[in-house]
N, C-alpha and C positions, 0 to 999 in steps of 0.2 A: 920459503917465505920471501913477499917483493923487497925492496929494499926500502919501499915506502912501509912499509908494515913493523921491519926490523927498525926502520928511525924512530917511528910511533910507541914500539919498546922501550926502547933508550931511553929516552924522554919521561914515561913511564914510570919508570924505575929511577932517574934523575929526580923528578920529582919526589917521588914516594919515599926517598933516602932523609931516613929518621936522624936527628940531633940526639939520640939515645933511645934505652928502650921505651915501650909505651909508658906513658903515666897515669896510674890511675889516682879519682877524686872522688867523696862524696858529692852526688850532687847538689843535695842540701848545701854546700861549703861555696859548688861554681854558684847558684843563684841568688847566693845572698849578694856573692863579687859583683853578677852583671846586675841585679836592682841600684846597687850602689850608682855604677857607672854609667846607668843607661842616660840618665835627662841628659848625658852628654853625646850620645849616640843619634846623627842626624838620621832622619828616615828619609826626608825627600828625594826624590826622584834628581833633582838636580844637582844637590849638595854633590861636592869634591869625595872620589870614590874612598879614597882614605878615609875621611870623616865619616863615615856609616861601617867602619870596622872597630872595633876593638881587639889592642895592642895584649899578645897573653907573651909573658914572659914567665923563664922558671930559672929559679939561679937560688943555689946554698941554700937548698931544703925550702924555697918559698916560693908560692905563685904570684903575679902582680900582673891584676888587668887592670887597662888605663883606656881613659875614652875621649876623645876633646874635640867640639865643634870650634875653635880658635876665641871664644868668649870664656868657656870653661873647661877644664881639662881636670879630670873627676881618677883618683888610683885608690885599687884598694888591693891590700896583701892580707895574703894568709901561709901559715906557714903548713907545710905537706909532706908526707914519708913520702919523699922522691929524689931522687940523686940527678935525673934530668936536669937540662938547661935548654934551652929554647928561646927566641925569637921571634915572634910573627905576629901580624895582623890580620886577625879573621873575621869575616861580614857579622855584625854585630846583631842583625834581626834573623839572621838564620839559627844564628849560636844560643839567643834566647828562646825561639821558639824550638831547638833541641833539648834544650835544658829544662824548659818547660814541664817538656811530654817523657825526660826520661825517666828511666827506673832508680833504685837507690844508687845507683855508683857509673860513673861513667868512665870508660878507659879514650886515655888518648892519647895519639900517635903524631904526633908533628913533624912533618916532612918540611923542607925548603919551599917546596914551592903547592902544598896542602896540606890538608891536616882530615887523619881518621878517627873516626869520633864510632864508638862503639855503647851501646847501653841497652840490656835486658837484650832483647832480640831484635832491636835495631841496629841498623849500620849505616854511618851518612861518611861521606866524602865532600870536605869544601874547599876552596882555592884559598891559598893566605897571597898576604904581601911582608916585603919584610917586614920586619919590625922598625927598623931605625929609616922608613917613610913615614912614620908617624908622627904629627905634630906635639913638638914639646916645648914647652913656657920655661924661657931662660929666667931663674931668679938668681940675681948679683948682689953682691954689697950686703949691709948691714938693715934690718928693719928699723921703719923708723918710728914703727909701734906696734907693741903686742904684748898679749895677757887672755884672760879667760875671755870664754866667747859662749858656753852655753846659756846664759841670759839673754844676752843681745839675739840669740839666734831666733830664740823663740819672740822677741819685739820685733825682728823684722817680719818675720812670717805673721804676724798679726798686723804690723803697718799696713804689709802688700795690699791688700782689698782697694785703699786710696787711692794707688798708680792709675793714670790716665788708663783710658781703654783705647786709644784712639792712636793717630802714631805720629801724630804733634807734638811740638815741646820736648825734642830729648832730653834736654839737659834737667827736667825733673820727670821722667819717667824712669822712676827705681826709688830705690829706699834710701834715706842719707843715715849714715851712722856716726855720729862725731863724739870728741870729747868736748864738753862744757863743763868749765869749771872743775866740781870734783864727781861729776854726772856725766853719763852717756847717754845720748839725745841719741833715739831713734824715731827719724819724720820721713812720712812721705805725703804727696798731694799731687791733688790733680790739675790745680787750679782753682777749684771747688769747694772741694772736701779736703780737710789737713787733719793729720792724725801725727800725735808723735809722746812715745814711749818714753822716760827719764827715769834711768838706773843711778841712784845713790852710791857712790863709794870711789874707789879706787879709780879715778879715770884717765889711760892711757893717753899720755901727750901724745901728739901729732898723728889723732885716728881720725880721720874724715874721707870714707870715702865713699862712694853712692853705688850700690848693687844695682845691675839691669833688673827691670820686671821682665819675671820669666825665668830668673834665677834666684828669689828670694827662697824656692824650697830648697833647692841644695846649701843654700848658705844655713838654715833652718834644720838642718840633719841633725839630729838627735847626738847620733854620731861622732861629732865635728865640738871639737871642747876648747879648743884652742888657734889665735888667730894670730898672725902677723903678717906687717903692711909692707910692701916693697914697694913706693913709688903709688903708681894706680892698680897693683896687683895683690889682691887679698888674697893668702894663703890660709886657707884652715885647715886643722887635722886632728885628729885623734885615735886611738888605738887601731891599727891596719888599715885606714883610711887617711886622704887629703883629698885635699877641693880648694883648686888654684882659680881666681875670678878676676876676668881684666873687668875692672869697672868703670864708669862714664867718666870721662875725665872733665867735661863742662862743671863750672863751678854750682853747685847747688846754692838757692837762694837762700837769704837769712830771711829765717820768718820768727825769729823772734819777736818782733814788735808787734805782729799779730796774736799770738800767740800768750804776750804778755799784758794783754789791753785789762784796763780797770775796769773792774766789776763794776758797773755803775746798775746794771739791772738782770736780778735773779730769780728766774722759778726754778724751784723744787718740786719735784715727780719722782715719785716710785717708777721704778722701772717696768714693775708688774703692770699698772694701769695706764703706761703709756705704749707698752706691747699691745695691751689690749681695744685701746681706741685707735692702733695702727689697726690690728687685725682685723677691728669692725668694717673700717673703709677701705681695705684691701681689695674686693672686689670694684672698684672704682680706678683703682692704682694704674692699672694699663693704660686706662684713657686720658690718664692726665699727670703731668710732668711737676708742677709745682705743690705743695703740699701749704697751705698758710695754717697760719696760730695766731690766736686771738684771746690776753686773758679774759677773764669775764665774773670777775668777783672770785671765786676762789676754784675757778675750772678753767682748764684749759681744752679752748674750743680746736677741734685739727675741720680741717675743712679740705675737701679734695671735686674740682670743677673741672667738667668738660662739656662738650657739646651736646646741649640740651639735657647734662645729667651732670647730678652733684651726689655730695654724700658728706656726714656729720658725723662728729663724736667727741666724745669731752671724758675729760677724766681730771679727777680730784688735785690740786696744787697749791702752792703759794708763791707768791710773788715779793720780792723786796725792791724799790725803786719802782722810776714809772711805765706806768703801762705801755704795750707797744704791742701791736699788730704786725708778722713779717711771714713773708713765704720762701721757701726751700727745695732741692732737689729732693722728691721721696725715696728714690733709690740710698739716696747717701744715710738719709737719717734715718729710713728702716735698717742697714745694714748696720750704724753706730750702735742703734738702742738692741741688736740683737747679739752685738760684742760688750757691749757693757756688762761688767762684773756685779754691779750693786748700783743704790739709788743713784739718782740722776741729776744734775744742777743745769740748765741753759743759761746764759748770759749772753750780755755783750755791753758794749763801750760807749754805746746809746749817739754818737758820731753818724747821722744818718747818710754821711760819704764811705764810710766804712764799717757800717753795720756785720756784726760777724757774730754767730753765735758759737757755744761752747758748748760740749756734753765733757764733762770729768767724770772720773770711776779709776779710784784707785790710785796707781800712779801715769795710768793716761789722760791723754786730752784731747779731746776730739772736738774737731769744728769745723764750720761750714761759712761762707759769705752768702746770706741770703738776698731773698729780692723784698725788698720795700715795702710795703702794699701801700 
């Protein structure tokens, strides 16, 4: 054999030299891990070749895959009949599309510098990297708030829809979570549209911090029951799971003042008949951007104009205070009236420098800055 061939060996076998015997898992057990971990798993082509791996460790009977784009760094453990210990980071979209397609049980082999992956009558080989090139979020010191989080989880995931689309304005493009009072205030806006969620009770002093959009679903994990604040760094967790979130550190606006503008003028709408005079002028929707409202003795007229082509509809209401004629983004207020839980209130503060209407439902509040007419 040449001596290039005996190196080729070495090397080989270098590699392929296990941290213990194989281990095996159900696979049901790995893809529940990597669904946990993936939104933190970059795919692009350019991202830092680290960040498109996920980090698998095994140590005292437990596995622990962890995955982090430097915004979020997502772990989740489960405990396993295995006496292995292990290190390593493995390409995070091959590892799920293995786990995908395998059969009930996967064995696997962790080398230094790969890892053998065996299930039903397949057999893959992939390259790792260590483990400890893996980015990890240093948390110090003492929090300096925290308490339960499955309510708020589900108000931010419902806020998100508000966040800009667009990639102006950082400092309110994400979700604000704060404590007010003995309430947590969950707002976000786009500028536009403002929506914001207020939980009665217990509310954690010193929680305010504003989730990126594009992370409001892992903060929203079903999962994740428990939260504490480090600075600008939201820790969540919950049984064999965490979800660590650096979040925007720009000061989010106070929109209170908007938010708490005197009812100086109210209709009331069933939510049913105001879905329904959307849906009539739906086909019109695409060609035209502002939606106006007009009461009209006890209907409310919706009106939607474009070029050379309009479209009408009314549906049953009442009105308190005076009348007013205003137009809105359709996008926002069909997206409101199809989150709305129950009847409907519009307002606003009758101020026609800051005309602002309102849909409530429940313990949300949803509002808009319309245009004029």
């Amino acid at each position: 054999m040449s001596a290039f061939k005996k190196g080729a060996a070495v090397k080989l076998r270098e590699a392929q030299q296990l941290y213990g015997g194989p281990m095996k898992l159900e696979t049901k057990l790995l893809r529940e891990g990597l669904a946990f971990v993936k939104p933190a798993i970059r795919t692009n082509s350019g991202a830092l070749a680290i960040l498109q791996h996920v980090r698998l460790r095994a140590e005292g009977g437990s596995i622990i895959l962890t995955a982090s784009d430097l915004v979020a760094e997502l772990e989740w453990r489960a405990d396993v009949d295995a006496k292995e210990e292990a290190d390593v980071c493995i390409p995070g979209q091959r590892l799920l599309a293995i786990a995908a397609a395998a059969s009930d049980q996967i064995e696997l082999k962790i080398g230094k510098e790969s890892v053998s992956i065996a299930s039903g009558a397949g057999r893959f080989r992939l390259p790792t990297l260590p483990g400890t090139d893996a980015p990890s979020m240093k948390i110090e010191g003492n929090p300096s708030a925290e308490g339960g989080w499955s309510e708020i989880g589900k108000e931010v995931d419902f806020a998100d829809f508000a966040a800009p689309k667009d990639d102006t304005r950082n400092w309110i493009k994400g979700v604000n979570v704060r404590a007010s009072g003995d309430a947590v205030e969950v707002t976000c806006t786009d500028g536009v549209g403002i929506i914001q969620g207020t939980l009665k009770g217990a509310a954690p002093p010193g929680l305010d911090v504003t989730i990126p959009t594009g992370y409001t679903a892992i903060a929203a994990h079903e999962a994740l029951t428990k939260f504490q604040v480090f600075g600008q760094t939201l820790v969540l967790s919950g049984p064999g799971c965490a979800a660590r979130l650096n979040c925007i550190s720009d000061k989010f606006p106070d929109v209170s003042r908007i938010l708490k503008a005197e009812r100086k003028t109210v209709i009331r709408v069933k939510r049913a008949d105001l879905l329904g005079a959307l849906d009539l002028i739906e086909p019109m929707r695409a060609g035209a951007d502002v939606l106006e409202f007009a009461m009209n003795g006890k209907a409310l007229k919706l009106s939607l104009s474009g070029h050379d082509e309009s479209a009408e509809a009314t549906c049953p209401a009442t009105v308190t205070g005076g009348e007013v004629s205003f137009g809105m983004k359709t996008r926002w207020l069909a997206d409101v009236v199809k989150r709305a839980e129950e009847n409907i209130e519009l307002y606003w503060d009758g101020d026609p420098k800051t005309v602002t209407m309102f849909c409530q439902s429940k313990h949300r509040l949803m509002g808009a800055m319309p245009y004029r007419i």
